[in-house]
C-alpha positions in Angstrom: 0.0 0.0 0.0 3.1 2.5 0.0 5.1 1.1 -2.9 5.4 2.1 -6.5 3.2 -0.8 -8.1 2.9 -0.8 -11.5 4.9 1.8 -12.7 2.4 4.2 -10.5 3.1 6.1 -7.6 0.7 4.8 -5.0 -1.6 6.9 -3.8 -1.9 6.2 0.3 -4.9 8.0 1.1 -7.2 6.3 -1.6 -5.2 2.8 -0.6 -6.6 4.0 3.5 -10.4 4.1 2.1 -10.1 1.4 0.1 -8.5 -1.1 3.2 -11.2 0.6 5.1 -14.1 -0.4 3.3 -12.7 -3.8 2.3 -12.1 -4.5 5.6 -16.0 -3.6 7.0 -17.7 -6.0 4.1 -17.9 -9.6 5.5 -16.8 -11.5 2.4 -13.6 -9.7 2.8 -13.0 -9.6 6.0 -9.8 -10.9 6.9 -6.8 -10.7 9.6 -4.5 -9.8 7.1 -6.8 -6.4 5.5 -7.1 -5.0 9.3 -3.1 -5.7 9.8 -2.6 -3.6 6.8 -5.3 -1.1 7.8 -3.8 -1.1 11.5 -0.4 0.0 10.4 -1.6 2.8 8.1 -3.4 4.2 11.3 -0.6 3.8 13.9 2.0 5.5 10.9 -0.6 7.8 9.9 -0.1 6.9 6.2 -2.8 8.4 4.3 -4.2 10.6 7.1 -3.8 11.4 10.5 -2.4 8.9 13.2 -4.4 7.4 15.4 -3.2 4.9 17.4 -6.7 3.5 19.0 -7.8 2.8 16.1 -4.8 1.2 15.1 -5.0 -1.2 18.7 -8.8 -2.1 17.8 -7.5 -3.8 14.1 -4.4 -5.2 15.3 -6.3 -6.5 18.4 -9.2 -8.0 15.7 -5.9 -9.3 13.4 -4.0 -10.8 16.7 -7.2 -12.6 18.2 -7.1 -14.6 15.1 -3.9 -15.6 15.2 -2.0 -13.7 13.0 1.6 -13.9 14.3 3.1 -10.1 12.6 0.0 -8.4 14.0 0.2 -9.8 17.4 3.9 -8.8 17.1 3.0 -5.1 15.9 0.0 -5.0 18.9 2.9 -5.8 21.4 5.2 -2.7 19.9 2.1 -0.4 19.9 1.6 -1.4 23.6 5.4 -0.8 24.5 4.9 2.6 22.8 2.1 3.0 25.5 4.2 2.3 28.4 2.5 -0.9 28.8 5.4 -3.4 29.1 3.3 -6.6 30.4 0.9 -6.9 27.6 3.3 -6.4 25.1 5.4 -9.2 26.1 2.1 -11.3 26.3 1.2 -10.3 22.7 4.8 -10.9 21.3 5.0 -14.7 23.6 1.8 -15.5 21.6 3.4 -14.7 18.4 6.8 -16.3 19.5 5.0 -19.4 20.5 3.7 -19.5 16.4 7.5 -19.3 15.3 7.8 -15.9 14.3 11.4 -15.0 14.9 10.8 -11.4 15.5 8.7 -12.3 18.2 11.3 -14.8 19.4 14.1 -12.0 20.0 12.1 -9.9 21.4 11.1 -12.3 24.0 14.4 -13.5 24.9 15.7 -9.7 24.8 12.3 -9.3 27.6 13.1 -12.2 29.4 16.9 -10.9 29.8 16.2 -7.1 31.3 13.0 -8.3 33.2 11.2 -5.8 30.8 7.3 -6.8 31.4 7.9 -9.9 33.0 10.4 -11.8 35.5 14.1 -12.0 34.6 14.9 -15.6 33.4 18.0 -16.1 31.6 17.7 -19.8 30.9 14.4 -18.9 29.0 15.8 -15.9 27.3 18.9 -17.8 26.2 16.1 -20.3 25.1 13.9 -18.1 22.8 17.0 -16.2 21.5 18.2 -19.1 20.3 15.3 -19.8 18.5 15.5 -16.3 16.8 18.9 -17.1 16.0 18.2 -20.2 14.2 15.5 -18.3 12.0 19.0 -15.6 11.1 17.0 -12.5 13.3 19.3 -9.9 13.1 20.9 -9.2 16.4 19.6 -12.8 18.3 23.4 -14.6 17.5 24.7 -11.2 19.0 22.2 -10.9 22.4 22.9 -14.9 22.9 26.2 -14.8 22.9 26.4 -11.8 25.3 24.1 -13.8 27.6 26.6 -17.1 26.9 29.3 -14.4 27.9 28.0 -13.3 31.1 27.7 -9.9 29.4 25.1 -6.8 29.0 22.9 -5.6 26.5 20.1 -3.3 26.2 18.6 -3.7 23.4 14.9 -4.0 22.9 13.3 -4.1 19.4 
């Protein structure tokens, strides 16, 4: 939806109303539509921001299982300060294999961030990151193998 398709610039505010009505007719009603729609909100692509609308579709797209949106629900939630259901929305995605997920719960696990510090589990999910090539997990687990520190949260 904010790509050059075609040879044509797209045009985000027409791709905004069209998600949006797609996404309100039954027939074509689906996770993926209010995932889309959800991050054109929260980035304010093709109008303003607004980020409770954006945690309504993601919350739809995540209670159907959608592993990226339950991921993107968790980062909206960290965004508003509220560190223990995003680490419940990104376990639900890590639990479904999506690496992303998967670092970002071991990185949680690690500093305690929304959750009890457990470094055996962190060192667990980090290494399932790792095995999917996430950027940073090989990094973060070896620190942990290491004894060592790192801050980072994505």
């Amino acid at each position: 939806y904010h790509r050059r398709v075609h040879g044509h610039e797209t045009d985000e505010v027409q791709a905004r109303h069209w998600l949006t009505t797609a996404s309100l007719q039954i027939e074509l009603n689906s996770p993926r539509s209010w995932a889309m729609l959800a991050s054109m909100y929260a980035h304010g692509l093709g109008g303003d921001a607004d980020n409770q609308t954006a945690l309504l579709l993601y919350l739809a797209a995540a209670d159907q299982g959608l592993p990226a949106a339950q991921s993107e629900l968790a980062d909206l939630f960290d965004e508003m300060q509220r560190p223990e259901e995003a680490f419940k929305w990104h376990l639900r995605a890590a639990r479904s294999g999506f690496a992303q997920a998967q670092y970002a719960v071991g990185v949680r696990l690690k500093a305690g961030q929304g959750t009890a510090v457990d470094v055996d589990e962190a060192r667990s999910w980090l290494a399932k990151a790792a095995r999917q090539a996430y950027p940073g997990a090989e990094e973060v687990l070896e620190s942990l193998d290491e004894g060592g520190e790192t801050d980072d949260v994505d």
